[in-house]
Biopython code that builds the backbone (N, CA, C, O; Angstrom):
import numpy as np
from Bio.PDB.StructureBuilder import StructureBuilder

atoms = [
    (1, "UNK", "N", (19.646, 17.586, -8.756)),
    (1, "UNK", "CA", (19.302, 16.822, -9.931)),
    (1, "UNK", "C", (17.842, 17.105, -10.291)),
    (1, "UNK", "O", (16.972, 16.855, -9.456)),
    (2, "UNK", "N", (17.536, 17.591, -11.438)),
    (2, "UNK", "CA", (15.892, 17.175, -11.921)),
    (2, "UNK", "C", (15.565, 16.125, -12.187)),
    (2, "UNK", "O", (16.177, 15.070, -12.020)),
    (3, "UNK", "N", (14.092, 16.396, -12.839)),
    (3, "UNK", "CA", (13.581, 15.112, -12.777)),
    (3, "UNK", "C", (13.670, 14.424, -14.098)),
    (3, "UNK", "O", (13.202, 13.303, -14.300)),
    (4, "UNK", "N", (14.530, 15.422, -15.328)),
    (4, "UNK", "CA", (14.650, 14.544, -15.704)),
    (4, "UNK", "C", (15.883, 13.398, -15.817)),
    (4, "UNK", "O", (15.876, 12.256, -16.276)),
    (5, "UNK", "N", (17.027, 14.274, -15.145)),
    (5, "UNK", "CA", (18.283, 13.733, -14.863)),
    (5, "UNK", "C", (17.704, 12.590, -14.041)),
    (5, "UNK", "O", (17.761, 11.567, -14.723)),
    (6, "UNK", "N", (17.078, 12.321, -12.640)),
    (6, "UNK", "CA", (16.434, 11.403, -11.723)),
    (6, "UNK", "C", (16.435, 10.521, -12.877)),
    (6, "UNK", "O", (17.404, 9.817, -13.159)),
    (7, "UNK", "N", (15.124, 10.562, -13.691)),
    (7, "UNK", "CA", (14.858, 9.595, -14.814)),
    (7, "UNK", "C", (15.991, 8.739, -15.296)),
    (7, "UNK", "O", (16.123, 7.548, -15.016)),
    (8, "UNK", "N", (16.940, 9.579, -16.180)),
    (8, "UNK", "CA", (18.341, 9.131, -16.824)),
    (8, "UNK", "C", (18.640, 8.117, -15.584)),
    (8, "UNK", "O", (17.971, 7.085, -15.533)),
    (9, "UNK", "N", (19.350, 8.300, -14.860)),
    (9, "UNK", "CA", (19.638, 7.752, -13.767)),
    (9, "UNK", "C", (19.151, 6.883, -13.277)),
    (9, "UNK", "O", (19.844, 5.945, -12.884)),
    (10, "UNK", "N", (17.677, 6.886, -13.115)),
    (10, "UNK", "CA", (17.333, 5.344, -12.993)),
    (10, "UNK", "C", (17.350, 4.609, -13.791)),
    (10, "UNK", "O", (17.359, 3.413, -13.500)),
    (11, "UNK", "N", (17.364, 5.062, -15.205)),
    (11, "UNK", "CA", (17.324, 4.146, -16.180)),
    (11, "UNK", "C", (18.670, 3.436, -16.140)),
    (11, "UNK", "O", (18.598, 2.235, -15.880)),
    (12, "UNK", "N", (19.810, 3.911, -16.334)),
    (12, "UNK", "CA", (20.998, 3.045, -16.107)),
    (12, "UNK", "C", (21.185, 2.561, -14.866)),
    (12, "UNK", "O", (22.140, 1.785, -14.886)),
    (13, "UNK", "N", (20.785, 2.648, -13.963)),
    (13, "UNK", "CA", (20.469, 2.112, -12.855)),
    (13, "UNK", "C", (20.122, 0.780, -12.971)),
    (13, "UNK", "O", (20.980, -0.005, -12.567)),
    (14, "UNK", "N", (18.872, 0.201, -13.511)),
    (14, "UNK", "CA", (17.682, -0.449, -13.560)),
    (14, "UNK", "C", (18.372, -1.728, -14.645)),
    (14, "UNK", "O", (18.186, -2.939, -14.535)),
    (15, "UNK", "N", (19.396, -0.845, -15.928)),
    (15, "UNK", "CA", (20.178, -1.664, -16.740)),
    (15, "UNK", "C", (20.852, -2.343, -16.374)),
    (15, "UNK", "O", (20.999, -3.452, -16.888)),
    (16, "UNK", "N", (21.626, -1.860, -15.173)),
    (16, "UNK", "CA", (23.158, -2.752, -15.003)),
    (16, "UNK", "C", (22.294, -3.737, -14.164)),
    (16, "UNK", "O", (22.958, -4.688, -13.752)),
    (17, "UNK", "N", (21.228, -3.748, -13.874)),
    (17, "UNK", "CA", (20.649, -4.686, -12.586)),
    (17, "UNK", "C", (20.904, -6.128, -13.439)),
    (17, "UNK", "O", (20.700, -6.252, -14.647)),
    (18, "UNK", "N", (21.406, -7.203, -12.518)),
    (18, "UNK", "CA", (21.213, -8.665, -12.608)),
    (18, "UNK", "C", (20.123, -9.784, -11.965)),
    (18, "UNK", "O", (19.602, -10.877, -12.184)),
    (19, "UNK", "N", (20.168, -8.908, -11.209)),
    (19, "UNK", "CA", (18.816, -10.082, -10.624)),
    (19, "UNK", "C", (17.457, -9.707, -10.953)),
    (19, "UNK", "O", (17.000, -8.599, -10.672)),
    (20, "UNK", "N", (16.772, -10.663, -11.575)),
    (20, "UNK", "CA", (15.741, -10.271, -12.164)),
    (20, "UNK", "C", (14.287, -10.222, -11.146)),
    (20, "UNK", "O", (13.441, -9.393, -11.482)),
    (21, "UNK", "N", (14.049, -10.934, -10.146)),
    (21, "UNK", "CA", (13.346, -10.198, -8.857)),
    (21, "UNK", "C", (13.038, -9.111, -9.155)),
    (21, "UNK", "O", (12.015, -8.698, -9.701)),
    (22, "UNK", "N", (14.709, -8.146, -8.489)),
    (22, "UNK", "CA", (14.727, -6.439, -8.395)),
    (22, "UNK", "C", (14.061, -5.962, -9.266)),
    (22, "UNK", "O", (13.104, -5.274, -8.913)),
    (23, "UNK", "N", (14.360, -6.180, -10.917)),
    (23, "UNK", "CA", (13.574, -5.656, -12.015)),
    (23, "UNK", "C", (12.361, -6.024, -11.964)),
    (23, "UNK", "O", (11.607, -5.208, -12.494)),
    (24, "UNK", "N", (11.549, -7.503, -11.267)),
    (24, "UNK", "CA", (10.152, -7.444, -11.228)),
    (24, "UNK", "C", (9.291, -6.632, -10.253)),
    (24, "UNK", "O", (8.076, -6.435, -10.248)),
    (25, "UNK", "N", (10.490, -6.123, -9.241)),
    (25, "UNK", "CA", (9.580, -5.732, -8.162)),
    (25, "UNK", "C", (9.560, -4.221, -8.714)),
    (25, "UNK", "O", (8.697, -3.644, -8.052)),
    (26, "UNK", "N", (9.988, -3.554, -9.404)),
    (26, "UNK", "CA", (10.571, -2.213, -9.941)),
    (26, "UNK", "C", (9.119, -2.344, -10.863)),
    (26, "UNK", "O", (8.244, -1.530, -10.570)),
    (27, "UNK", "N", (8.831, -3.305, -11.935)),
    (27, "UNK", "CA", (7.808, -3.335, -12.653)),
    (27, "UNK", "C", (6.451, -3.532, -11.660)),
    (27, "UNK", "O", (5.433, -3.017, -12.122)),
    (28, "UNK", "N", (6.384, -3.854, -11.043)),
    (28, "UNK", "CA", (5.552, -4.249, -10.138)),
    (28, "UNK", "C", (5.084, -2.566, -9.285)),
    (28, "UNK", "O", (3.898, -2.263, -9.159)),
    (29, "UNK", "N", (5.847, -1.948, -8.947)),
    (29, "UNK", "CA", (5.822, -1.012, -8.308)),
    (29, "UNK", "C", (5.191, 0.193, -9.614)),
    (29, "UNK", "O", (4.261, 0.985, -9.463)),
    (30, "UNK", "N", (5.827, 0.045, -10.548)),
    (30, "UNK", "CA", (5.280, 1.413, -11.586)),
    (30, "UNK", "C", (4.013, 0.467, -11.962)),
    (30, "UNK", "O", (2.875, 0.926, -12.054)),
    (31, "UNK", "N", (4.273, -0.658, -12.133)),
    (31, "UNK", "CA", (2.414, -0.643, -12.485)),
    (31, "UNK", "C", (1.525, -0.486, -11.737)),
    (31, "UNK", "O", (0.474, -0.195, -12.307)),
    (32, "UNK", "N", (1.459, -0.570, -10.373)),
    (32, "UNK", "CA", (0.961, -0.211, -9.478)),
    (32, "UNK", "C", (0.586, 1.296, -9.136)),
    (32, "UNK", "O", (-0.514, 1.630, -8.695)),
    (33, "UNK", "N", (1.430, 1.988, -9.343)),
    (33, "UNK", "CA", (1.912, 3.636, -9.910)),
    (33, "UNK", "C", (1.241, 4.402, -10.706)),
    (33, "UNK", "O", (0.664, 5.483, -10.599)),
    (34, "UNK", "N", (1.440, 3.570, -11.605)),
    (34, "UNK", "CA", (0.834, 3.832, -13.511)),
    (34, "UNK", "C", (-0.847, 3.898, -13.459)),
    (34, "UNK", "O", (-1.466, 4.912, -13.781)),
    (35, "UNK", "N", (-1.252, 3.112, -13.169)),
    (35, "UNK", "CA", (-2.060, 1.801, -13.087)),
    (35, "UNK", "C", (-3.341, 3.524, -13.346)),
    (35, "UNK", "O", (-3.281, 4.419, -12.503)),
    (36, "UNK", "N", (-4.176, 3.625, -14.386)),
    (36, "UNK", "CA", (-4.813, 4.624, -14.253)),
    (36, "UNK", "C", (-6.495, 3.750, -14.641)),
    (36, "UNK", "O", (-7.435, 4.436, -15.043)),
    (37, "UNK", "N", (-6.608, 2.611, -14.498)),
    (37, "UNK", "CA", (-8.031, 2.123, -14.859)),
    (37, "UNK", "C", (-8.435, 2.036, -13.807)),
    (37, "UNK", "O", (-7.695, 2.329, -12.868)),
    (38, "UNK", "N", (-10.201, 1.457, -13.507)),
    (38, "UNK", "CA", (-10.963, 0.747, -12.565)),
    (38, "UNK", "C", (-10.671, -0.577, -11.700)),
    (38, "UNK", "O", (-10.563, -1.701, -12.191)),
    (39, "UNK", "N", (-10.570, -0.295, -10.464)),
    (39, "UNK", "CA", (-9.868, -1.657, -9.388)),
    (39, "UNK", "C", (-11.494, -2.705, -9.662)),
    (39, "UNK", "O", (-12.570, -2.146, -9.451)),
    (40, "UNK", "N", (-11.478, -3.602, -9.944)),
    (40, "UNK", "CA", (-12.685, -4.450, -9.986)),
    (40, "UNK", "C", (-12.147, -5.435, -8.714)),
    (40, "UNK", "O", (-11.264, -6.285, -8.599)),
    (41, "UNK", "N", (-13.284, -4.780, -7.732)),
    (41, "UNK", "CA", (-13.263, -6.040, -6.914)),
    (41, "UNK", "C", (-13.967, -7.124, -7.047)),
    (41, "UNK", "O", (-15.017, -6.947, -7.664)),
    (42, "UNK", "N", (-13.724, -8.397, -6.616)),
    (42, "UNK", "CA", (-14.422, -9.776, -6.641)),
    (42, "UNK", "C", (-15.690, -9.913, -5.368)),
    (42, "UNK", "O", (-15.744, -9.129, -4.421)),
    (43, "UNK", "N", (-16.212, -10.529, -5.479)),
    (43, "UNK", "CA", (-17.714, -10.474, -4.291)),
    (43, "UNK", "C", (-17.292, -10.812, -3.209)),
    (43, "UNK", "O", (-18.302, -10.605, -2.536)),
    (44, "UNK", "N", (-16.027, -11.445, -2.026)),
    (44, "UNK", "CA", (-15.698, -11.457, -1.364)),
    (44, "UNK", "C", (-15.316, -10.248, -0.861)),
    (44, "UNK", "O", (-15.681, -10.011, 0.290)),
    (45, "UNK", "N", (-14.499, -9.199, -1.590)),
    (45, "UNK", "CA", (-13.905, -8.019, -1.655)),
    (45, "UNK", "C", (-15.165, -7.124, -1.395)),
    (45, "UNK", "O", (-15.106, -6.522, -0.322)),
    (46, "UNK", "N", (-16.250, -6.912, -2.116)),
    (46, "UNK", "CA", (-17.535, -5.958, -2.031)),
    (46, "UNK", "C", (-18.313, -6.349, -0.707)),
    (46, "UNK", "O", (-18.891, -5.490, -0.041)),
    (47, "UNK", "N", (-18.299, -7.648, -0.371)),
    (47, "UNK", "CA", (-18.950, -7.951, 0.708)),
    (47, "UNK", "C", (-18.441, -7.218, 1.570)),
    (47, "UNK", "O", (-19.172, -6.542, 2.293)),
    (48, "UNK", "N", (-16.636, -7.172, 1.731)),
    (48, "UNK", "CA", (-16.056, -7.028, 3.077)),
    (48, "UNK", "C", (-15.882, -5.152, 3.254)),
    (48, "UNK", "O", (-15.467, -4.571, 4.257)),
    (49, "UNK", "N", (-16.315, -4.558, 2.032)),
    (49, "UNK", "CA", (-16.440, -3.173, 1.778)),
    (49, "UNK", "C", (-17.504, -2.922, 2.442)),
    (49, "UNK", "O", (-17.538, -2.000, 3.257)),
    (50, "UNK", "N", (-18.599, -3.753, 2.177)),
    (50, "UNK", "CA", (-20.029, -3.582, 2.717)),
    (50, "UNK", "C", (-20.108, -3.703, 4.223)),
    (50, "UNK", "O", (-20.803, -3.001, 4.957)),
    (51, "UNK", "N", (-19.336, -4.644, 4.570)),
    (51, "UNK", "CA", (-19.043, -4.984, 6.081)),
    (51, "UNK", "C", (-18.788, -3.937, 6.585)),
    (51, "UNK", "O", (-19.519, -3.521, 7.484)),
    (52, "UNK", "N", (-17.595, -3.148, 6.127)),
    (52, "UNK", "CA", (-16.723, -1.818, 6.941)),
    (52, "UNK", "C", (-17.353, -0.441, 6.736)),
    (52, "UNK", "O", (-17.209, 0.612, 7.357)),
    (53, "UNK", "N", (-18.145, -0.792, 5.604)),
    (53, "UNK", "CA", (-19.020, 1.202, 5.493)),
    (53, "UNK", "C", (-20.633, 0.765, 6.616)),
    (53, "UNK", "O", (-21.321, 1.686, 7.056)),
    (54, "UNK", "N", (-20.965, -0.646, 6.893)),
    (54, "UNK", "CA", (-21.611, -0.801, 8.029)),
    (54, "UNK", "C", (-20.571, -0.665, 9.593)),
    (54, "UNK", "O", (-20.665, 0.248, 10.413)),
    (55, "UNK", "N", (-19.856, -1.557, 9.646)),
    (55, "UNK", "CA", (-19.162, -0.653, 10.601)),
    (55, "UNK", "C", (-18.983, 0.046, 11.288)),
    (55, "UNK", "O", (-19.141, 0.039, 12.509)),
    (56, "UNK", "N", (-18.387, 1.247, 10.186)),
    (56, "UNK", "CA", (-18.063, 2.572, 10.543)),
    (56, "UNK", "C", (-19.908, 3.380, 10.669)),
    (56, "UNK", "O", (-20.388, 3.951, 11.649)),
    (57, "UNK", "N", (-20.430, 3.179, 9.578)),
    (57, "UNK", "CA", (-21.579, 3.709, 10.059)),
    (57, "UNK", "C", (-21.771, 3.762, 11.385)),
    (57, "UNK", "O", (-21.964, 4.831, 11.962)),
    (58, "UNK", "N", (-21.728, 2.333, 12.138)),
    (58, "UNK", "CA", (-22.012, 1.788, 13.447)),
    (58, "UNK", "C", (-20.897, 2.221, 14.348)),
    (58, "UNK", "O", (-20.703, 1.519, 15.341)),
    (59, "UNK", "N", (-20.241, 3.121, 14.185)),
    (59, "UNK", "CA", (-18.861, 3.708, 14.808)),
    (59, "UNK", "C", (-18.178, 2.225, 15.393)),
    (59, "UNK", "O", (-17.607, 2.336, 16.478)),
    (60, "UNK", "N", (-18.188, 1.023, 14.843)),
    (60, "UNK", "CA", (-17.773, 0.154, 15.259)),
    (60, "UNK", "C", (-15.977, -0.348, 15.012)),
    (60, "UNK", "O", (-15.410, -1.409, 14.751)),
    (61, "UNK", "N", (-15.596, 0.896, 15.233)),
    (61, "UNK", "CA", (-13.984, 0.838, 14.958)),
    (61, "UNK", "C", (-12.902, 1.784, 15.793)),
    (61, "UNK", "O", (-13.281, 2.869, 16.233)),
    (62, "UNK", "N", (-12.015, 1.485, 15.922)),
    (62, "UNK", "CA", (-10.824, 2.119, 16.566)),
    (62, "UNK", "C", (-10.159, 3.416, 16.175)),
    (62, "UNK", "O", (-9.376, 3.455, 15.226)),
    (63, "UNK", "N", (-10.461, 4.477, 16.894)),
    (63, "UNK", "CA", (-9.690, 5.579, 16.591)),
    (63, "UNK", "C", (-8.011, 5.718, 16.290)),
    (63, "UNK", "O", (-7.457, 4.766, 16.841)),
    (64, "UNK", "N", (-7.585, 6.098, 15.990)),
    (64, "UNK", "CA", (-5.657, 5.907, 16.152)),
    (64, "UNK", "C", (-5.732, 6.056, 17.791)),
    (64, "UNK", "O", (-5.779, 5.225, 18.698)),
    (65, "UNK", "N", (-5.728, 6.726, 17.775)),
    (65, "UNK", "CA", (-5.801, 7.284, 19.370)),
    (65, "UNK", "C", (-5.973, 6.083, 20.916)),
    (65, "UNK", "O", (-5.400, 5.766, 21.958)),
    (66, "UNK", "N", (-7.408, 5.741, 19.938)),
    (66, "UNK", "CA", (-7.311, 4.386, 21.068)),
    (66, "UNK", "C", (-6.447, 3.788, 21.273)),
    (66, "UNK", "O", (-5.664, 3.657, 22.214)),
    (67, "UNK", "N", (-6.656, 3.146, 19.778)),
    (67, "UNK", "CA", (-5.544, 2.321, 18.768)),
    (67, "UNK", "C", (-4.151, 2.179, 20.157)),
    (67, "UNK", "O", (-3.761, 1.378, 21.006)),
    (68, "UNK", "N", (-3.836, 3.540, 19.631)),
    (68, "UNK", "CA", (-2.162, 3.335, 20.485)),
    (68, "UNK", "C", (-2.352, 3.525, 21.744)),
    (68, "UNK", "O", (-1.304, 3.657, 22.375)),
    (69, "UNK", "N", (-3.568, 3.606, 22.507)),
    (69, "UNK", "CA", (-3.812, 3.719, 24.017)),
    (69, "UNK", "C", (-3.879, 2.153, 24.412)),
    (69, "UNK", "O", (-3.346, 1.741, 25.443)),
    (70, "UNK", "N", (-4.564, 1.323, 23.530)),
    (70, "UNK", "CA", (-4.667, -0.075, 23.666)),
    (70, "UNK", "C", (-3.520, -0.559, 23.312)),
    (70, "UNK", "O", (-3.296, -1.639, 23.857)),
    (71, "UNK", "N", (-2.515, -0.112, 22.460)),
    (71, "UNK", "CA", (-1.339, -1.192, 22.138)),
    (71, "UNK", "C", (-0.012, -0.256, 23.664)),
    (71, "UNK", "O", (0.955, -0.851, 24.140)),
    (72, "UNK", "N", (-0.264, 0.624, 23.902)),
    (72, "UNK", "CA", (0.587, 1.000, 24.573)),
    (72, "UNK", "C", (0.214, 0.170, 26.161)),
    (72, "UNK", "O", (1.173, -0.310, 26.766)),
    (73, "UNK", "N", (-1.146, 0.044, 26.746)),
    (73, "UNK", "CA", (-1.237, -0.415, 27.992)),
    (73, "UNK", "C", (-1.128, -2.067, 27.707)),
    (73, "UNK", "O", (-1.319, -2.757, 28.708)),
    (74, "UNK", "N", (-0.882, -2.679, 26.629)),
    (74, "UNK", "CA", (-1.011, -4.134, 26.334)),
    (74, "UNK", "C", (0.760, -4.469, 26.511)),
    (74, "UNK", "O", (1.266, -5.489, 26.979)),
    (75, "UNK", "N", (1.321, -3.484, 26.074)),
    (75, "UNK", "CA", (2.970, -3.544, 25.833)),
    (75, "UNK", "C", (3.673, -3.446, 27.368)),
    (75, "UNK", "O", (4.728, -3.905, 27.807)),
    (76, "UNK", "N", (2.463, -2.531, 28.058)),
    (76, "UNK", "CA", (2.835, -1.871, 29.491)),
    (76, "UNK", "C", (3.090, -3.464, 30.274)),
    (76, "UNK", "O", (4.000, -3.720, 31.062)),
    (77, "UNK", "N", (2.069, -4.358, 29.825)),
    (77, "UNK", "CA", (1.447, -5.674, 30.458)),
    (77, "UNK", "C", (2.564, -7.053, 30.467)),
    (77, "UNK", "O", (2.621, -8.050, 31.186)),
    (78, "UNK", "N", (3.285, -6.636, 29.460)),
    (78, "UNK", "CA", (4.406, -7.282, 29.444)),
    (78, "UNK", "C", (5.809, -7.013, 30.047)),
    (78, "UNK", "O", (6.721, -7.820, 29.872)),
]
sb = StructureBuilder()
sb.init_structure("model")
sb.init_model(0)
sb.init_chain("A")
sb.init_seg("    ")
for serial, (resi, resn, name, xyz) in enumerate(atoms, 1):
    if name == "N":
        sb.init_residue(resn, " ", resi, " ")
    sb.init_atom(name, np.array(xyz, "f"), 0.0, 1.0, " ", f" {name:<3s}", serial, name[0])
structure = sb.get_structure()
């Protein structure tokens, strides 16, 4: 199938839908998608940006690596 057949297809898809949820979460998802402007964060939000690029500056964070070295010997513990 291409993409634009895909398209067609969701569109009658999306029609026969009854519960209107599904269709908000569907809108919800392409605007999210779509979405091509500036994210404005609020001063709680910039603070906690400010927090984490100090942080990391401060290597004060978890590698993946650890990450799953610490959740794997914590899981071991149980």
């Amino acid at each position: 199938m291409n993409t634009s057949d895909l398209k067609l297809d969701l569109i009658n898809r999306i029609a026969q839908l009854k519960e209107a949820g599904i269709v908000e979460e569907i809108q919800n998802l392409l605007d999210f998608e779509l979405d091509q402007n500036e994210y404005i964060l609020n001063e709680a939000q910039k603070e906690r940006v400010a927090e984490a690029r100090e942080e990391y500056k401060n290597k004060a964070y978890l590698t993946e690596d650890k990450a799953n070295q610490d959740i794997e010997e914590w899981l071991g513990e149980k």
